[in-house]
C-alpha positions in Angstrom: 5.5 16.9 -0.2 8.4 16.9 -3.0 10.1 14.4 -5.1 12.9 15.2 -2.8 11.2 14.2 0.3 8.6 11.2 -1.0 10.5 9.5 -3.3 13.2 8.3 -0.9 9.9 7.0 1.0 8.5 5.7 -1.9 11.8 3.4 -2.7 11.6 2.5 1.2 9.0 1.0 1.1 8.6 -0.9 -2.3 12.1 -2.1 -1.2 10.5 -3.3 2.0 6.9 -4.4 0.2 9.5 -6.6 -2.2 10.8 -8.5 1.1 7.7 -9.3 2.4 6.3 -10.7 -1.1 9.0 -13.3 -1.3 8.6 -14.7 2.4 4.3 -15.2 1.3 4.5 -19.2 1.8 2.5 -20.3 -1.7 0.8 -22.6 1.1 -0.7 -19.6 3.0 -2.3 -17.9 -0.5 -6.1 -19.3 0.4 -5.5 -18.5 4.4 -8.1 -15.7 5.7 -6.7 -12.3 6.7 -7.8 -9.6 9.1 -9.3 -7.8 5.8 -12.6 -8.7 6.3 -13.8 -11.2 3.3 -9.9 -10.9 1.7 -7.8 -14.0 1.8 -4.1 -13.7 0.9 -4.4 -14.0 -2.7 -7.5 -11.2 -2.9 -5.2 -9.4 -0.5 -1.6 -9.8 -2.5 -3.4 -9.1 -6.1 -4.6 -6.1 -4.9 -1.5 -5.0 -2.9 0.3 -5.9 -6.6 -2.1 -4.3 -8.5 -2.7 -0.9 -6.9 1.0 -0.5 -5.9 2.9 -1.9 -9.1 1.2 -1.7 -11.9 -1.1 1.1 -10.6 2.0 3.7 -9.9 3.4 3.1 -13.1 0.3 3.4 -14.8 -0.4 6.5 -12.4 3.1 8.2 -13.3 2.1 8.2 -17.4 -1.1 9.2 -17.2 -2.9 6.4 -18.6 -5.9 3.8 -17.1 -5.4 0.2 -15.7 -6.1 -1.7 -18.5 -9.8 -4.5 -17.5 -7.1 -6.8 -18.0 -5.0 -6.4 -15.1 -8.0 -5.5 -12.6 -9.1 -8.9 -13.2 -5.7 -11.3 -13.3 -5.1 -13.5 -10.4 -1.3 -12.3 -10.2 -0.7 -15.2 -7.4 -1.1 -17.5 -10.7 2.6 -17.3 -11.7 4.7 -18.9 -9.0 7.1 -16.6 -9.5 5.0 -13.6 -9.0 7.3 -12.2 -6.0 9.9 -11.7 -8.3 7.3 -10.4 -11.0 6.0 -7.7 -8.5 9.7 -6.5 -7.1 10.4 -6.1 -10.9 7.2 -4.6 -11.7 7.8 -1.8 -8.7 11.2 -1.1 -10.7 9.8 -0.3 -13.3 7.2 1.6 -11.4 10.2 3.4 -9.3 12.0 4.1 -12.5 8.6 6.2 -14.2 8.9 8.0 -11.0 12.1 8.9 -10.9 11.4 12.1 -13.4 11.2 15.1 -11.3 8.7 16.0 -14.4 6.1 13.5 -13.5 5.8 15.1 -9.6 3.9 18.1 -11.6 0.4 18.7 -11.9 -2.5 16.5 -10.9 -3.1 12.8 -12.1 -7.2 12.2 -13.1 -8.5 9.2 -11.2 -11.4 9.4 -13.0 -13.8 10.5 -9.9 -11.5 13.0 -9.3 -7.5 14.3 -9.8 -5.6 14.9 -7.4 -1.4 16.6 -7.2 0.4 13.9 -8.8 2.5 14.3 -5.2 0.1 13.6 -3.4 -0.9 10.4 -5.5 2.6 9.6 -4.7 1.9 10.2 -1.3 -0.8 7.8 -1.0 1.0 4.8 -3.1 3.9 5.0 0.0 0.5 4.2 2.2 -0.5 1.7 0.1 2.7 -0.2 -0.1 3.1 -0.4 3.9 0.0 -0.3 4.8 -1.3 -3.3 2.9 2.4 -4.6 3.1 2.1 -5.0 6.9 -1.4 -6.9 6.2 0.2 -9.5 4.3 3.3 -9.3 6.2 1.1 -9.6 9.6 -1.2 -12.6 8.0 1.7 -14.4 7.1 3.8 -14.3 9.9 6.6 -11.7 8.9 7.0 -8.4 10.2 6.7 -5.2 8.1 9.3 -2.7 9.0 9.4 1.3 8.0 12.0 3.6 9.2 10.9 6.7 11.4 11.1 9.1 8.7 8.6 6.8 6.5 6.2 6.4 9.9 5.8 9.8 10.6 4.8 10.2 7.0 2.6 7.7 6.5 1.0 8.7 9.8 0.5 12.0 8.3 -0.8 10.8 5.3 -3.4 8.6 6.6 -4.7 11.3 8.9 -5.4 13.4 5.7 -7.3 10.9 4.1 -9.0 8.8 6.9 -12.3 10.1 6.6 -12.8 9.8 2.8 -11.8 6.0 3.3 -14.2 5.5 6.1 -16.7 6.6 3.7 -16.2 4.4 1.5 -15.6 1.5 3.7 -11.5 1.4 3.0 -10.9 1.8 6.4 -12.8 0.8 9.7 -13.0 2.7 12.7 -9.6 3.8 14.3 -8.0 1.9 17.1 -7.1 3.6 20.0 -3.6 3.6 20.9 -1.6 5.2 23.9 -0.1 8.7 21.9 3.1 7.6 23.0 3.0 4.8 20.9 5.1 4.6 17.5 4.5 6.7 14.6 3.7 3.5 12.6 1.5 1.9 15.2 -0.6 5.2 14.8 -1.1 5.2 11.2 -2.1 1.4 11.8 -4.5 2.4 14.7 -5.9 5.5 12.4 -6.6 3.3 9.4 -8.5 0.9 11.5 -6.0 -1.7 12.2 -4.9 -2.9 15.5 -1.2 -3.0 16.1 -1.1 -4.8 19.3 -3.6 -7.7 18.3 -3.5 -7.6 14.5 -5.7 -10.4 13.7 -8.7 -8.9 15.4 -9.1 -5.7 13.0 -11.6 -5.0 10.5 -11.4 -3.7 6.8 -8.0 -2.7 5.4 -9.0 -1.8 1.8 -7.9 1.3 0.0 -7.4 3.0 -2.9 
């Protein structure tokens, strides 16, 4: 993995993770979700949180500030917009080929800033097709972006099972789409999305 090669994916999909924010009805924010004890507003804040204001936070080096780990983002009624230009700003501190180098401290452990990278792109469709699928809209990822995020989840699958971030896989025919894969590999079910388990992650 390269800046050449994730950070198309990476503007993919916070392009796409932008679209499904705006079409969250502010009606649906208390509804339950497939993420097992998340409604839509636990789900969206951390979606917003992790993906936003966590990438840019990730690309300079520097902590979430308590404050933002606790804000109900679904607060503003504008907080669409806010996200979709937060994740500018987050695209924009990734945009130095500089910051791709070395490893980012996560505070358990550090990882290759690419590969942090890496795992934000999963983030960003993989918790933007659980809002998307709990209220009603579709999340949709080119083939090039499936076949990575398929990748990417099947590196890290087992860690997140540990820790309860993911439930157990879904089985799915192998001839099924790259995407529905990395859906079925992270514990979600493609075919009958509201009957899946935990969809947490990092």
């Amino acid at each position: 993995m390269t800046y050449d090669t994730t950070y198309p994916l990476l503007t993919e999909c916070a392009a796409e993770a932008a679209r499904v924010a705006r079409g969250v009805p502010a009606g649906r924010l208390d509804e339950p979700t497939h993420c097992a004890g998340w409604d839509v507003r636990t789900l969206v804040n951390h979606w917003v949180l992790y993906t936003s204001h966590g990438l840019e936070h990730r690309a300079r080096r520097v902590p979430l500030p308590e404050e933002l780990t606790a804000r109900d983002f679904t607060a503003d009624p504008d907080w669409a917009e806010a996200y979709a230009d937060r994740l500018e700003r987050a695209l924009d501190a990734w945009r130095d080929p500089a910051v791709w180098e070395g490893e980012i401290d996560l505070g358990s452990m550090a990882l290759p800033a690419a590969e942090i990278a890496a795992l934000i792109v999963k983030e960003l469709a993989v918790h933007g097709w659980d809002v998307a699928t709990a209220t009603g809209q579709e999340f949709r990822v080119s083939e090039d972006a499936a076949r990575f995020l398929l990748g990417v989840v099947e590196r890290h699958a087992e860690i997140y099972r540990r820790y309860d971030g993911f439930a157990d896989p879904v089985p799915v025919p192998k001839s099924a789409p790259a995407f529905a894969r990395a859906l079925a590999a992270s514990g979600r079910d493609p075919r009958q999305p509201h009957s899946m388990g935990q969809g947490k992650g990092v």
